[in-house]
C-alpha positions in Angstrom: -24.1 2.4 -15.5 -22.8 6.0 -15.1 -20.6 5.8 -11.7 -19.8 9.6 -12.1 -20.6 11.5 -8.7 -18.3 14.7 -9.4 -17.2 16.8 -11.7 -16.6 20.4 -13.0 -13.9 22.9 -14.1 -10.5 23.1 -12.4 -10.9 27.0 -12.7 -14.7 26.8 -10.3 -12.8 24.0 -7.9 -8.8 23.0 -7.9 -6.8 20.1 -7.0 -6.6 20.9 -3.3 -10.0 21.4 -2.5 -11.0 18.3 -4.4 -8.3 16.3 -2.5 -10.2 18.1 0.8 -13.8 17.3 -0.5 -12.9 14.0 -1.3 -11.3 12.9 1.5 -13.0 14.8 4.4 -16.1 12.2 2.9 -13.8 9.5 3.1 -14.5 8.4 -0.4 -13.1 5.6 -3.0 -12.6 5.9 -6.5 -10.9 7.3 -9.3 -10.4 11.5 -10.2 -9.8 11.7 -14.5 -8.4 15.2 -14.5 -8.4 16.3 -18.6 -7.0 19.9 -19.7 -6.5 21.6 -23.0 -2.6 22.8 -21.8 -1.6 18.9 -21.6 -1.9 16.2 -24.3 -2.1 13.9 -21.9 -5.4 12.3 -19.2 -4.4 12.3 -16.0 -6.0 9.4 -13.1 -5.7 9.8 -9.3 -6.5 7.0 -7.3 -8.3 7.8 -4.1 -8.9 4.8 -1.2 -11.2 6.5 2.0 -10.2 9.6 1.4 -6.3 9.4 0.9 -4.7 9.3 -2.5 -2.9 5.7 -3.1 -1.1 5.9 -6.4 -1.7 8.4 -10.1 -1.1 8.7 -13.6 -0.1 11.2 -15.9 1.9 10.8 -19.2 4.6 9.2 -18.5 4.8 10.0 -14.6 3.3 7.4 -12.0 2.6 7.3 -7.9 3.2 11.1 -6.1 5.8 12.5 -9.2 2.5 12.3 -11.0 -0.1 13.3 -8.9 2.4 16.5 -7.8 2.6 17.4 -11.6 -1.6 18.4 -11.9 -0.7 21.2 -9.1 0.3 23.4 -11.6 -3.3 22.9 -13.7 -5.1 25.7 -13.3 -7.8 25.0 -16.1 -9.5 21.9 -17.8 -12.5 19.6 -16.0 -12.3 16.7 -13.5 -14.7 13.4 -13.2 -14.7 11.7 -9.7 -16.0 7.8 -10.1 -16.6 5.8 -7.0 -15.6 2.8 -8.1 -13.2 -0.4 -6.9 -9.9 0.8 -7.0 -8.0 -1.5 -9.8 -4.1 -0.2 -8.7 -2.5 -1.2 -5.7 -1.1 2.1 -2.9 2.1 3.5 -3.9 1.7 6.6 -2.7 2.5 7.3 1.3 2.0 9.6 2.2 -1.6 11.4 3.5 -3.4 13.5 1.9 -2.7 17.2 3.9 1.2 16.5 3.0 0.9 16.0 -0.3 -1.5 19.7 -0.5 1.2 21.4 1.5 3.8 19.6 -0.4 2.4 20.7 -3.9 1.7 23.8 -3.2 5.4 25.1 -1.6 6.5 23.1 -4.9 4.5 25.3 -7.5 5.4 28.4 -5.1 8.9 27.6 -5.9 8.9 26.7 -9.0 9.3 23.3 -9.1 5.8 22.4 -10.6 5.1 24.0 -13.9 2.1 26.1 -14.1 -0.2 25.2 -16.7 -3.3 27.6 -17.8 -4.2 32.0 -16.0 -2.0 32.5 -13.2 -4.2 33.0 -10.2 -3.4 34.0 -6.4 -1.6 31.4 -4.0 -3.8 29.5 -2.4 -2.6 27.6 1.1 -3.1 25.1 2.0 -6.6 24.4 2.9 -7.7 25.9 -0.8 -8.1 29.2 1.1 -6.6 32.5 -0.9 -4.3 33.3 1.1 0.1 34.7 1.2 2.6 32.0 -0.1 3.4 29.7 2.7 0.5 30.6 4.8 -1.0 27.2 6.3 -4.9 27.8 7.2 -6.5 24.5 7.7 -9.7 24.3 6.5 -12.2 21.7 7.9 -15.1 19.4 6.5 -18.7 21.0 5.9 -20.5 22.3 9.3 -22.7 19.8 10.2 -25.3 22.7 12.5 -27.5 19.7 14.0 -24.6 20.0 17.0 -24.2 23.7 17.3 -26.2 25.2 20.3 -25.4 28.9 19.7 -23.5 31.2 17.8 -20.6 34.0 18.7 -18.9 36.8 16.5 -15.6 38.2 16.9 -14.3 40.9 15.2 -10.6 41.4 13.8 -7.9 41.4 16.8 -10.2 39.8 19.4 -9.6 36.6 21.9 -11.4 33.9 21.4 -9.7 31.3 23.6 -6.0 32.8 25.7 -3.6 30.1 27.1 -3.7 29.0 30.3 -7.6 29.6 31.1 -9.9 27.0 31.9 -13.2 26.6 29.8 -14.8 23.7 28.4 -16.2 25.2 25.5 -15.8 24.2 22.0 -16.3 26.1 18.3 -16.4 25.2 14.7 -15.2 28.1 12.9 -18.3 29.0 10.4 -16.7 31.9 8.7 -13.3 33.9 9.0 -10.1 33.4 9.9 -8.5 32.2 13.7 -5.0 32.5 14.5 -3.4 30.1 16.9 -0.6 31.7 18.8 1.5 29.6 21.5 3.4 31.5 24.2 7.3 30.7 24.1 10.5 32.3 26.2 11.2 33.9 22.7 7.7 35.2 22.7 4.8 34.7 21.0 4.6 32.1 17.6 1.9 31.7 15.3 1.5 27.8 15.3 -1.2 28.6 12.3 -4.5 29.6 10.8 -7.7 27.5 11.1 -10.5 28.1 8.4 -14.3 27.3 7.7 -15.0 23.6 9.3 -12.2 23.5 11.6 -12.4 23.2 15.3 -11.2 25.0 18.3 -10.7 22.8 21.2 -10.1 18.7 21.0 -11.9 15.8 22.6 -10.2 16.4 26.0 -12.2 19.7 25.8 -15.5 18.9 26.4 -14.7 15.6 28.5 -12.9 17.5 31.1 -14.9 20.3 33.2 -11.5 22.1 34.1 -9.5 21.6 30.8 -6.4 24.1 30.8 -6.0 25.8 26.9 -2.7 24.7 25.6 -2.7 27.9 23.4 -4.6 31.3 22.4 -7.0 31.9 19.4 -7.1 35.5 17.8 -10.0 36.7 15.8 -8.3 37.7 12.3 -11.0 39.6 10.5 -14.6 39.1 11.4 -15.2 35.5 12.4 -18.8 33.6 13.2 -18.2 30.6 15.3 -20.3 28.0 16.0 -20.5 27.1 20.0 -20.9 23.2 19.7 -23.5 21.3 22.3 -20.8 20.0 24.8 -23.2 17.6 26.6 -24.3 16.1 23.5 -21.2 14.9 22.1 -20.1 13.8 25.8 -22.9 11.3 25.8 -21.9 10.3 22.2 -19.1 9.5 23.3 -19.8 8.1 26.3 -22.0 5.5 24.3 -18.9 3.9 22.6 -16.8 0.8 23.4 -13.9 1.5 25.9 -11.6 0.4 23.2 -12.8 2.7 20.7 -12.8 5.0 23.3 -8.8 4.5 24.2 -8.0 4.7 21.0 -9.4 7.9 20.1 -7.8 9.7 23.5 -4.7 8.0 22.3 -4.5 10.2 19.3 -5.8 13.0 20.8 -2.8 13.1 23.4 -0.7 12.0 20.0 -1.7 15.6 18.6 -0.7 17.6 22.1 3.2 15.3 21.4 3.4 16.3 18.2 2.6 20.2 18.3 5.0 20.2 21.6 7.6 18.6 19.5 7.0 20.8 16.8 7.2 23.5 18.7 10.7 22.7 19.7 11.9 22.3 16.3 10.6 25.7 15.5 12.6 27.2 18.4 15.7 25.5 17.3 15.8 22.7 20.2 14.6 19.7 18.5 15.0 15.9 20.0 16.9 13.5 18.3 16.1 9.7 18.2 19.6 8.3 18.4 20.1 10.1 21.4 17.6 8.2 23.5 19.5 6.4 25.7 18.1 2.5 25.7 15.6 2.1 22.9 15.7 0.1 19.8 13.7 0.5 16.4 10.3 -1.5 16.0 9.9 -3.4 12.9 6.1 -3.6 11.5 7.5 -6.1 9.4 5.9 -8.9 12.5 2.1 -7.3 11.9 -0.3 -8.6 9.5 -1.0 -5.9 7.0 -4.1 -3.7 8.4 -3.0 -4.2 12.2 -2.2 -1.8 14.6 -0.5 -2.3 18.3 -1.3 -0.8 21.4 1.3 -0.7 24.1 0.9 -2.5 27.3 3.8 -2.0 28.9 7.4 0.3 28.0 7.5 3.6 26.3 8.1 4.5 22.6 9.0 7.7 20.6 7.6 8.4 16.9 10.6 9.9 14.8 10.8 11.6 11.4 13.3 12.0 9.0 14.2 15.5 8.4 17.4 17.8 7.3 19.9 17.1 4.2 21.8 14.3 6.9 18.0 12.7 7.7 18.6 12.7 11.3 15.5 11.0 13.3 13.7 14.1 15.0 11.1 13.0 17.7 7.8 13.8 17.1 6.0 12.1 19.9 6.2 10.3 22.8 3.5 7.6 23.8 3.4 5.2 26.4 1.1 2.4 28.3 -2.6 2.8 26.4 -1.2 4.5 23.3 -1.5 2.8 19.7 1.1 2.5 16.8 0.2 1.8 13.4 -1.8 3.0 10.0 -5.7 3.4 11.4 -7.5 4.7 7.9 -9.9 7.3 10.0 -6.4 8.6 11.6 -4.2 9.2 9.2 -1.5 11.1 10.7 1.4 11.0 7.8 3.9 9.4 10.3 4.2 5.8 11.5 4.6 3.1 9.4 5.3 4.9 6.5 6.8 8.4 7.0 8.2 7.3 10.6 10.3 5.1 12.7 9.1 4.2 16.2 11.8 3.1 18.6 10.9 1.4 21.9 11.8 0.3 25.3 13.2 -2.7 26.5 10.3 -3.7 28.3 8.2 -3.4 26.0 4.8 -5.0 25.3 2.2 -4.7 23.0 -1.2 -6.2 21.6 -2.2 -6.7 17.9 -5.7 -5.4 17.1 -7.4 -5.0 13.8 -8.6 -0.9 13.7 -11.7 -2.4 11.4 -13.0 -3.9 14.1 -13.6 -0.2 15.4 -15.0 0.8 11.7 -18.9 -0.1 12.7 -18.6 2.4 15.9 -16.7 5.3 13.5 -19.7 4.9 10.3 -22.3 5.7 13.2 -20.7 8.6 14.8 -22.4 11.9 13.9 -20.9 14.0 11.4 -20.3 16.6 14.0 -17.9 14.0 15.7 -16.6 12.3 12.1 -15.2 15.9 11.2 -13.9 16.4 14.7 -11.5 12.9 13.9 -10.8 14.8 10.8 -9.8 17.4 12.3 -7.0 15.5 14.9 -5.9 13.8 11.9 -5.6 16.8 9.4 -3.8 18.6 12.6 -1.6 15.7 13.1 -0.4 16.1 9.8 0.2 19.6 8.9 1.7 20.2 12.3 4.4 17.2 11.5 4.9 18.9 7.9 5.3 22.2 9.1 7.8 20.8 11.7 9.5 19.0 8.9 9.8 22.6 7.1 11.1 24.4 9.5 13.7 21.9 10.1 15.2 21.6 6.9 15.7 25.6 6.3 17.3 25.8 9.8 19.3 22.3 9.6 
């Protein structure tokens, strides 16, 4: 039985936008990569979405998968099949893009096949360095109406109130955050992505944590507030709790990365009375949620790999590897330290998995979107750390 559900030329779709594709369907199997400037088949192993190990030659795990960023010609089979290696690779999938790519713009990855313009993260042509996230397909069953900007234009300014929420469905948004050294691009947001978060459109008086600038024509999408209110009205107050949890987590994480940019970062080892958390106690697949006590998420960044903070969470928040959040940090890429008093609960995230495969598409991509956020918000942090520190 033929299990192939993918393929094509590298030169029609690259590595990055498979990884997206892929992933933003939250598939399993294994991507055969073959090209005529290499002798040797490569494999990357993909488990819901997020790579877990790769082959090529005689390079294994993330050294191998990092190696096919350079291919710019040859074909590509995705099989959705059981997975037959175990996860090496941990880090998620949006670091690894912006990881490979600022390695082939440096030089560090050999490139293999035409040159061809940078591309940024996302896929999107776009300068070196540039970081436009680009979101899942538009699912238009949710969008009630549709706006155009033109280049220059607000969309969204800081400080306003509005309840409204977009999917960009062409064109280019900048999002700009005020800042006593003025105003910092915190980004570019692409096709798919969203402007606004699940705090939007459950709160009538919700205060914009940051502007959005037409750049270039854009279409948005204006997405049916009501409808994905009751949607998520509908679900268990867990499920619920957990996905405010790492909503807030996403508002921590660009403050904190916001302060790194501006040269004032917050060290771990300098919070007075917490210790690290082990997640050596919790059954492979658990997560905690905190009861009681506070915690920070830290990262290691710099050539000393000090412990920068990158979030602070509290009573109601969760810790832990959830695979429809994969935000690149905790327990892999991050320490958590916590408070004396602290308590927490073990839960199993698959218990939640049922509630997440019925969601709409509309809301799916909007998880996505927290998570891919997440991530490339805590890389470009990481970045901006290590050429200042």
């Amino acid at each position: 039985m033929n299990d192939i559900v993918l393929s094509g030329d590298i030169e029609f779709i690259e590595l990055p936008d498979l990884l997206q594709l892929i992933g933003n369907n939250g598939s399993s199997g294994v991507l055969r990569f073959k090209s005529p400037f290499s002798t040797n088949p490569a494999s990357v192993y993909i488990e819901k979405g997020n790579p877990i190990n790769a082959s090529h030659g005689s390079f294994s795990g993330l050294e191998a998968l990092l190696s096919l960023f350079g291919w710019s010609e040859g074909t590509f089979e995705f099989s959705q099949t059981v997975i037959p290696v175990k996860r090496v690779i941990k880090k998620n999938r949006m670091e690894i893009i912006l990881e490979g790519l600022r390695m082939v713009d440096d030089g560090k990855i050999k490139r293999s096949g035409p040159t061809k313009s940078p591309k940024t993260a996302s896929g999107v042509s776009g300068q070196p360095g540039m970081t436009i996230l680009k979101g899942p397909l538009v699912d238009y069953l949710y969008i009630a109406d549709e706006e155009t900007y033109h280049d220059g234009e607000v969309i969204v300014e800081e400080g306003k109130h509005g309840s409204w929420m977009w999917v960009v469905l062409e064109g280019v948004v900048e999002i700009i955050k005020k800042t006593p050294n003025g105003p910092l691009s915190l980004g570019m947001v692409s096709e798919g992505s969203f402007l606004g978060d699940i705090a939007t459109f459950l709160a009538k008086e919700h205060v914009r944590g940051a502007s959005a600038y037409a750049r270039g024509t854009v279409q948005l999408g204006v997405i049916d507030a009501q409808r994905l209110s009751n949607e998520f009205s509908s679900l268990s107050r867990s499920f619920r709790d957990l996905l405010l949890s790492f909503d807030r987590r996403l508002r921590h994480v660009s403050g904190n990365a916001l302060r790194v940019r501006l040269g004032q970062p917050i060290f771990a080892d300098l919070q007075q009375d917490l210790s690290v958390f082990s997640f050596d106690d919790c059954e492979e697949g658990k997560i905690y949620t905190i009861t009681k006590g506070d915690a920070v998420v830290a990262r290691s960044m710099g050539k000393e790999k000090v412990q920068v903070v990158m979030a602070n969470i509290t009573k109601g928040d969760y810790l832990g590897h959830i695979p429809y959040l994969y935000t690149g940090l905790e327990p892999d890429n991050a320490i958590v330290l916590v408070s004396k008093d602290i308590e927490m609960e073990i839960l199993d995230p698959m218990e939640f998995q049922p509630e997440h495969d019925q969601l709409s598409n509309t809301f799916k991509n909007i998880i996505e979107h927290i998570s891919a956020s997440i991530s490339i918000t805590v890389k470009t942090a990481e970045d901006s750390f290590n050429k200042r520190f």
